[in-house]
N, C-alpha and C positions, 0 to 999 in steps of 0.2 A: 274196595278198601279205601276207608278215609286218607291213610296216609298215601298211599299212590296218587291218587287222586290232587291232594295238593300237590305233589311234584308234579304233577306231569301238566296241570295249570301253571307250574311257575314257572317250568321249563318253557312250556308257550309263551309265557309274556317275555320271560328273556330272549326268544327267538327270534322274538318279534322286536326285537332292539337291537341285533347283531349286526345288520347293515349299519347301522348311524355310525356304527367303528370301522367296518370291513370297507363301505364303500368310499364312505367320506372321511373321514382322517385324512388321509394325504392333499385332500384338496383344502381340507381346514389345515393342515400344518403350513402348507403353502403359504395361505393366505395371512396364516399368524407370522408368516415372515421368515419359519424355518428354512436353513439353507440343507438340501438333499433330504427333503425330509424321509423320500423311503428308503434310502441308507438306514435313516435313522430308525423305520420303525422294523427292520430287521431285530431290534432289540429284543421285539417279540417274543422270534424262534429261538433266541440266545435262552431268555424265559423259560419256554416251553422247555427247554431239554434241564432246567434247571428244577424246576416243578414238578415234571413229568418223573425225572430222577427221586424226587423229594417224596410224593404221593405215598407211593407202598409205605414206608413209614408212619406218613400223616392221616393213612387209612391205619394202620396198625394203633397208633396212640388215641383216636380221634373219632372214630367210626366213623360211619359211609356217611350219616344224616349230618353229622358237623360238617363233614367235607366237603360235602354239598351247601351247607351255608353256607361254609366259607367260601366256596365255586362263586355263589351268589353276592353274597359280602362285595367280593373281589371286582365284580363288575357292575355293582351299584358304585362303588368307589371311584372306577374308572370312567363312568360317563362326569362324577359329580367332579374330578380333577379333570379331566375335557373341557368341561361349561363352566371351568373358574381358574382354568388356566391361560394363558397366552405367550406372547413371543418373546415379552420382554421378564420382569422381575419375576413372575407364574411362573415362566416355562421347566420347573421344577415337577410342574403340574405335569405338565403335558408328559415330561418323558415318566415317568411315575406311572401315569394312564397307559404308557406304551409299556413298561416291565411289568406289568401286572398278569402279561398278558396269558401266561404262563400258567398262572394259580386261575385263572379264570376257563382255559381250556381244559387245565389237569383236573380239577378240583371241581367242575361241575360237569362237561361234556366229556370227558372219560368215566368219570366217576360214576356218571349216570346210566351210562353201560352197566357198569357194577351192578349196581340198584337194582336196576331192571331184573338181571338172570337172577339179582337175591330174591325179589317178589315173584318173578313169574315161576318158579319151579321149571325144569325139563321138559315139561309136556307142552309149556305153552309158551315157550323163552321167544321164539322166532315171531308167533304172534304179537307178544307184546314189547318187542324190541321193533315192529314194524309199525306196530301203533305209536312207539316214541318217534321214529324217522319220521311217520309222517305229521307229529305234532309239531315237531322242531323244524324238519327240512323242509317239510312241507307249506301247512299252515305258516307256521310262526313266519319260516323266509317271501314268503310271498308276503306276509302283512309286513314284516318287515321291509321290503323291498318298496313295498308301495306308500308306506308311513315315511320313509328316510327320503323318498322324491318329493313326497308332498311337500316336508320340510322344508328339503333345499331348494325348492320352487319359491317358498313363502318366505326364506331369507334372500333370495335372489336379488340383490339390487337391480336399477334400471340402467346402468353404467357402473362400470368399474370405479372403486376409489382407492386409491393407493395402491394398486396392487391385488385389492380385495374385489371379490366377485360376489359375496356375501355380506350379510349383515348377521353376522352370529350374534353380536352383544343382547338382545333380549334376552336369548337363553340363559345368560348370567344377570340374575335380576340387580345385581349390585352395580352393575356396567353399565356406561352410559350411552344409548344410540350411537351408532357412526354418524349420523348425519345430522345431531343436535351440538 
């Protein structure tokens, strides 16, 4: 089925970008100069129950395939306020990326359960609910895991500056080097 079929490639590529938040955030908040930053991204779970509450509804008015946009929406949002936010006048940015965080697990990693038992029928739900684990959990977090090291290898300064242990500003092409 065509439509499966792009889910379950979008779900991979979003998998495969879920470390650059789970792992690294707190060390990039750190480094933007947040004070407690993982205090601060408990904001999250505050989200999630706020989202998670919100869904049934927004499955009800919106159907499953919006929902899942918007799943998606939510966390292209969240990296692109990550990579344009910072410590000081952004950091509007940052916490924004952190309450999103909600509509991003509600609305595409719950949802997509939904999905699943909607296409696969009863006879073959376990199978292809195990074909998403291993798209997502599997694949996706392994490349994920391996992409998000690469990264923070290749922004790795050779010395700390300021406090910073990275050179994030590339990633925000509008920003200028640390060390120009």
């Amino acid at each position: 089925r065509r439509n499966f079929a792009i889910f379950l490639v979008s779900a991979l590529f979003l998998s495969s970008a879920t470390n650059f938040y789970f792992v690294l955030t707190n060390t990039y908040l750190h480094e933007l100069g947040v004070e407690k930053a993982a205090a601060k991204m408990t904001m999250a779970q505050a989200s999630d129950l706020v989202f998670l509450s919100l869904m049934p509804f927004w499955l009800r008015r919106f159907g499953l395939k919006a929902t899942l946009a918007t799943g998606l929406a939510a966390w292209t949002a969240r990296f692109f306020w990550l990579a344009l936010g910072n410590g000081g006048d952004r950091l509007a940015l940052v916490y924004g990326a952190i309450l999103v965080h909600g509509m991003c697990y509600a609305f595409f990693s719950v949802t997509a359960q939904y999905y699943v038992d909607q296409e696969a029928g009863m006879e073959r739900r376990g199978a292809v609910q195990g074909l998403l684990t291993l798209t997502t959990m599997g694949i996706g977090n392994f490349t994920s895991a391996w992409l998000a090291g690469r990264v923070s290898d290749h922004f790795k300064l050779a010395a700390a500056i300021g406090g910073m242990e990275h050179d994030w500003k590339p990633i925000d092409r509008k920003s200028t080097r640390l060390n120009s």
